[in-house]
N, C-alpha and C positions, 0 to 999 in steps of 0.2 A: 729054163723055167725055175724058179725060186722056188723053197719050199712051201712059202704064204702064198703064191701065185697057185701051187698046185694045190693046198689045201682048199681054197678058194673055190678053183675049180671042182673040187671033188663034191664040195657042199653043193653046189650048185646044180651040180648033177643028178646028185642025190634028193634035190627037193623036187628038181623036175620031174623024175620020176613019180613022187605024189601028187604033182600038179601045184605045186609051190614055186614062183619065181622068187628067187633071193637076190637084192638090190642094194648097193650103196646107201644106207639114210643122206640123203642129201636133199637140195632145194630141184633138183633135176625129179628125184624119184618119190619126193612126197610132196600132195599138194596140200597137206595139214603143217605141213613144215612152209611152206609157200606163206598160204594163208597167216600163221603166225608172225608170220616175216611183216606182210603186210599191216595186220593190226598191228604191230609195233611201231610202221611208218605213220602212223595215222593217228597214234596216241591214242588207242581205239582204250576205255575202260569199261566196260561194257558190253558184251556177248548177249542181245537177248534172241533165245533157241528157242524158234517155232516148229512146232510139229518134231518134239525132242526125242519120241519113242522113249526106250529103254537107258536113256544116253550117249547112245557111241558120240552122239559129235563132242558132247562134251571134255569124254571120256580122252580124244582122239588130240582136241584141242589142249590138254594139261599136256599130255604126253609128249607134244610140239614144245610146250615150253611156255603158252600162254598164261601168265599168273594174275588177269585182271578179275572181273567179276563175272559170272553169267545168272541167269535167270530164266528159267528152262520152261517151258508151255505145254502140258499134255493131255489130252481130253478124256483119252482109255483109262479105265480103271485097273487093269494087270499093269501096261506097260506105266501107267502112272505109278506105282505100286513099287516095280520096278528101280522105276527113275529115282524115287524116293531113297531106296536103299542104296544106289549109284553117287547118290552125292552125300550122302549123309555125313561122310567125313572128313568133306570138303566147306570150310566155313565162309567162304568165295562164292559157294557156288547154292543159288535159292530154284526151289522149286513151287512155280505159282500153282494154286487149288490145281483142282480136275478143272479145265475152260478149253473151248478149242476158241481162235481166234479168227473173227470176219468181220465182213462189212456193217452187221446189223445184229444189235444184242436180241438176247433170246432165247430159244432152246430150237435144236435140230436133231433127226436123226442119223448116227454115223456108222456108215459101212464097215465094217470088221475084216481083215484080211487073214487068210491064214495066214501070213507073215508077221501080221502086225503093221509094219512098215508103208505097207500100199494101201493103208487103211484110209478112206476118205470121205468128205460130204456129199461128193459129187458121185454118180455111178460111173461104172469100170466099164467101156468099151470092149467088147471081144478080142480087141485084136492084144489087150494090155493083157487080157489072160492066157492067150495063146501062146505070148510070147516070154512068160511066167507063169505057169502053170501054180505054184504056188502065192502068187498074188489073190488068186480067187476069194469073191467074199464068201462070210462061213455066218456071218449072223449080225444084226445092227445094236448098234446101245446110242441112248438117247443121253445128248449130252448139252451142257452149258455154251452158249457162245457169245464171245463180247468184244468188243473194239479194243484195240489196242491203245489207241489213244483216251478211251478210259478208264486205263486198268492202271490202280495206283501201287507204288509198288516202293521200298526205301533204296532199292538198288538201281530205280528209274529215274526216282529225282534225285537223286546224287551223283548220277552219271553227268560226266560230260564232252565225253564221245563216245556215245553208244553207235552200234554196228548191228544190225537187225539181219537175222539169218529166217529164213522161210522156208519149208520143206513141207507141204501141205497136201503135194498128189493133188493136182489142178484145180486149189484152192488160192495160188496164191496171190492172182490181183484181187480177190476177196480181201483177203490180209491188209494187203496195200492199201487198200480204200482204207478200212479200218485204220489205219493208223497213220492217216493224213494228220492228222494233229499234229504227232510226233517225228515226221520225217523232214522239216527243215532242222530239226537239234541231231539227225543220224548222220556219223560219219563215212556211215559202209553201209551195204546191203548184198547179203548173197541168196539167190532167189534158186530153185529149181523150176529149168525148165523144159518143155518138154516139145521135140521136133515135129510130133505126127500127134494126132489126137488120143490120147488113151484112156480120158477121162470126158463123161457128157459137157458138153459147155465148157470145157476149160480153156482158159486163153491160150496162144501159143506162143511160140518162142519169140519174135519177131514184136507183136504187139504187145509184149511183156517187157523188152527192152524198150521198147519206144516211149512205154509209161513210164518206167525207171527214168531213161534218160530226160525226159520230161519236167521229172523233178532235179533236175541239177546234180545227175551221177553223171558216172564213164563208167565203161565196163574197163576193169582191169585185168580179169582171168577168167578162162572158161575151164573148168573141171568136168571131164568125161563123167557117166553117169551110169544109166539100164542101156542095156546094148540086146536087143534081141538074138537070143543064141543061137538060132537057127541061121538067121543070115548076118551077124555083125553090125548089123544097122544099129546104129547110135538114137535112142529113143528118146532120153532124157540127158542133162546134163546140168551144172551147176555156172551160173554168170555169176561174178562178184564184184563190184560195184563200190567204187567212193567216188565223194561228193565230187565235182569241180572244183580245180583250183586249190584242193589239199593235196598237190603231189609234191610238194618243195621243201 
C-alpha cells in the first residue's frame, strides 16, 4: 500500500468514525457536479430556484462550477432574509421579493417548519412528521402568492434557456400550472417528488412525471432525497428533466 493509499485510508476512517463519509469529488459521487454537467449540455442560462430556503441549492450549484445566472424565489421572511445575505456578493445571482409561487395569485397562509425546509402550503401528514421529527409545524405566516408566468423579472426576459427547479413540499404541480406560460421557452426542469403522500393533496411521483413529460421533457436523472430513518424507505426524491430533442 502507498503512502497516499494509506493516508486516504486513514481519513476515511477517521471521518466514519463521526459519521462522515469521504468520497472522490467526481460525476460518480456528486449529483450538484452531475447537474452542472448537464446544464452545460443544454446551454442552460438561467437557474430559476423555487422554494430557495436559505440557498444551499444556489450555494451548491456555484460550488459545482455553474457560472450562469440564477433568480432565487422565497416566501419566509427569516429564510428570505437569509437568502438575501447568501447571495449578496454574487452579481449573477437575483433574489425575487418575499412571493411563494402557484397556480392562482393572491395571498395564502404558509406552514412554518421547524426546519424551515419542510415548510409548506399544503398540511403535513403524520406520517412526514414521524418520519422527521424535526419537520413538524411550529407556527404559519401569511404570504404573497403569484404565477410564475407572471412574474417579470430582467433575468427572465433575457434568458434564453432557462431551467426551472421546484422544491415546494407538495406544491409543486401547483407551480407547474402557474407557469404554463413560460414552460415551452424552459430547457430543464428539476421537480421534487415524492413516493408516499406526505403532504395533504399533494401530487405524486408518477402523476408529476406524466405532467412533466406531457409538456415535452424526459427525465434525465433521478436524485435520492428524504429517506425515512427508521426503515430506509426513500420518501421523496428529485427528477430532472430537459425538453425533447435537446440531447445532441
Amino acid at each position: 500500500m502507498t503512502i497516499r493509499s494509506t493516508v486516504v485510508s486513514t481519513v476515511k476512517a477517521a471521518a466514519r468514525a463521526f459519521g462522515v463519509k469521504v468520497e472522490r469529488y467526481s460525476l460518480a459521487s456528486s449529483p450538484e457536479l452531475r447537474l452542472t454537467r448537464m446544464l452545460a449540455r443544454h446551454a442552460v442560462d438561467l437557474v430559476i430556484d423555487v422554494g430557495a430556503s436559505t440557498g444551499g441549492y444556489g450555494r451548491s450549484l456555484r460550488i459545482a462550477g455553474y457560472e450562469g445566472r440564477i433568480l432565487s424565489f422565497e416566501p419566509l421572511c427569516s429564510a428570505h432574509a437569509t437568502l438575501l445575505r447568501q447571495s449578496a456578493s454574487d452579481s449573477g445571482w437575483a433574489v425575487a421579493p418575499p412571493v411563494a409561487l402557484g397556480a392562482h395569485a393572491g395571498q395564502s397562509s404558509m406552514n412554518v417548519a421547524l426546519n424551515s425546509d419542510s415548510s409548506s402550503l399544503l398540511e403535513m401528514l403524520d406520517s412526514h412528521a414521524a418520519a422527521a421529527p424535526d419537520s413538524r409545524y411550529v407556527a404559519t405566516e401569511e404570504v404573497v402568492v403569484a404565477r410564475l408566468d407572471q412574474f417579470h423579472h430582467p433575468f427572465i426576459e433575457k434568458a434564453s434557456r432557462p431551467f426551472l427547479k421546484v422544491d415546494t413540499q407538495g406544491y409543486e404541480d401547483h407551480v407547474l400550472i402557474g407557469a404554463a406560460g413560460v414552460l415551452p421557452q424552459l430547457a430543464g426542469i428539476q421537480v421534487e417528488m415524492s413516493l408516499e403522500p406526505l403532504y395533504q393533496g399533494q401530487m405524486l411521483w408518477r402523476d408529476l412525471m406524466a405532467m412533466i413529460e406531457a409538456s415535452g421533457f424526459q427525465l434525465w436523472s433521478i436524485v435520492p432525497g428524504f429517506f425515512d430513518q427508521q426503515s430506509g424507505r426513500l420518501l421523496q426524491c428529485d427528477g430532472i428533466f430537459f425538453r425533447t430533442g435537446n440531447d445532441d
